[in-house]
C-alpha positions in Angstrom: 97.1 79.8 96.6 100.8 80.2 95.3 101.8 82.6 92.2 101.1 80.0 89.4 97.7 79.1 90.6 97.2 83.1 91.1 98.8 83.7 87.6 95.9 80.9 85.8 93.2 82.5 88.0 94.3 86.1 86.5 94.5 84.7 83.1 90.9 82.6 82.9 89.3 85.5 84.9 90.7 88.3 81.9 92.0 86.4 79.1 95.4 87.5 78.9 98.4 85.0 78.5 99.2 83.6 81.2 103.1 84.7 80.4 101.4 88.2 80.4 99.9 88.2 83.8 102.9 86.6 85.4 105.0 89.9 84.0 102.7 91.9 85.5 102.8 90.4 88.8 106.3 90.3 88.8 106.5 93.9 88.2 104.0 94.7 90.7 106.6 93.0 93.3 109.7 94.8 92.0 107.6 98.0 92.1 106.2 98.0 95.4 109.6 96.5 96.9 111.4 99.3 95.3 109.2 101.6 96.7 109.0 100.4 100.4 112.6 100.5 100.7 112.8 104.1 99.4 110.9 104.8 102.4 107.4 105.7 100.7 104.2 104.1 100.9 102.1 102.0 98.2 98.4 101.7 98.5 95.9 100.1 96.3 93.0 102.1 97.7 90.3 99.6 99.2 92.4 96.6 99.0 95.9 96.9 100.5 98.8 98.6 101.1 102.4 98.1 102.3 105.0 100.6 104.1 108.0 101.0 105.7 108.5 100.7 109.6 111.1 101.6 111.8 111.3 99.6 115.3 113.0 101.3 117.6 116.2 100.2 120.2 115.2 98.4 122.8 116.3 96.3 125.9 115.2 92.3 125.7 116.0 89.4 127.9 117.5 86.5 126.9 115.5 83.5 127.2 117.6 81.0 128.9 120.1 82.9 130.8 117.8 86.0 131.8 120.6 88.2 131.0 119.2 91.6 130.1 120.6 92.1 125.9 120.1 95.1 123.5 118.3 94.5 120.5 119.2 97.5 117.7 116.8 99.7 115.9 115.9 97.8 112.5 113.4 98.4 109.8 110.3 96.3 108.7 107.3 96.0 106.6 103.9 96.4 107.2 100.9 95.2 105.0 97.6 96.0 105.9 94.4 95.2 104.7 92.0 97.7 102.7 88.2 98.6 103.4 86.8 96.2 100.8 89.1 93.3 102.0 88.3 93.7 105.1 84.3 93.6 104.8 84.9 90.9 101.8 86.5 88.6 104.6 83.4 89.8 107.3 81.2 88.5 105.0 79.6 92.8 104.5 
């Protein structure tokens, strides 16, 4: 499902506009980005929730030559699903 068949579901599920739910999903990704990147944590309790990771320095090995490279310290996201998800998709 892509954001325009999520946006119609929205809309015949609640009745709002479908230019009304697409604003609010959009807003719902500029908030939660804005957020992650500050560092700080969203969750929609039972259902998801994203944060910031830090992956540390490392030492890897090039694939074709073997040589032994460093790979720097970067940051990354991390979604994970919530309790209801989780049993919705087990079926519980």
């Amino acid at each position: 499902m892509n954001k325009s068949e999520l946006v119609n579901a929205i809309s015949e599920r609640t009745g709002e506009s479908k230019s009304a739910v697409d604003a609010v999903l959009s807003s719902l990704e500029v908030v939660v980005t804005e957020q992650v990147v500050l560092g700080e944590k969203v969750a929609i309790t039972g259902f998801v929730s994203f944060e910031q990771t830090m992956r540390g320095a490392r030492t890897g090995r090039n694939p074709r030559t073997g040589e032994a490279i460093e790979i720097a310290a970067a940051k990354g996201c991390k979604v994970s699903a919530g309790a209801r998800l989780k049993a919705a998709v087990r079926g519980t």
